[in-house]
Phi, psi and omega in degrees: 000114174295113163287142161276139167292092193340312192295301211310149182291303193294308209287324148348264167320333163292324176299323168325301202263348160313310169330312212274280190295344182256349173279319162265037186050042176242155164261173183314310188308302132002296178259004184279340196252355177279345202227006177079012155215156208302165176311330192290315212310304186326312193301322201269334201260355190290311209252026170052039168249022174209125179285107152287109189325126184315319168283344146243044135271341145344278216288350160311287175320279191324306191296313204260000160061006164239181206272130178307332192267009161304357192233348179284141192266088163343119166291121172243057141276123197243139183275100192252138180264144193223068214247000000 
């Protein structure tokens, strides 16, 4: 059993995009045939043990019907100009 790590990029985004797909009432299944791959593929990008190819983070948004930066994990990191 793989843990997702809180920090970790893919695991976030995954959270997102579960976040995403259960709000809008689709299953793995549902949304794996809106976007052209098998279910497990969704299941793997769900639980961060698989990094998602920027095109098909498109094509999540486009099914799911939201904005990419709706799947980006905000930084909590803060930026100081150092003027």
């Amino acid at each position: 059993m793989v843990l997702c790590v809180e920090k970790s990029l893919d695991c976030e985004v995954g959270k997102k995009v579960k976040k995403w797909r259960l709000e809008r009432g689709y299953t793995q299944k549902d949304l794996a045939r809106k976007i052209g791959v098998k279910y497990w593929v969704i299941l793997q990008y769900e639980k961060g043990n698989r990094r998602v190819p920027i095109e098909r983070l498109y094509a999540i948004t486009e099914a799911l019907s939201i904005s990419i930066t709706d799947l980006i994990p905000v930084s909590n990191i803060c930026l100081v100009d150092e003027e």
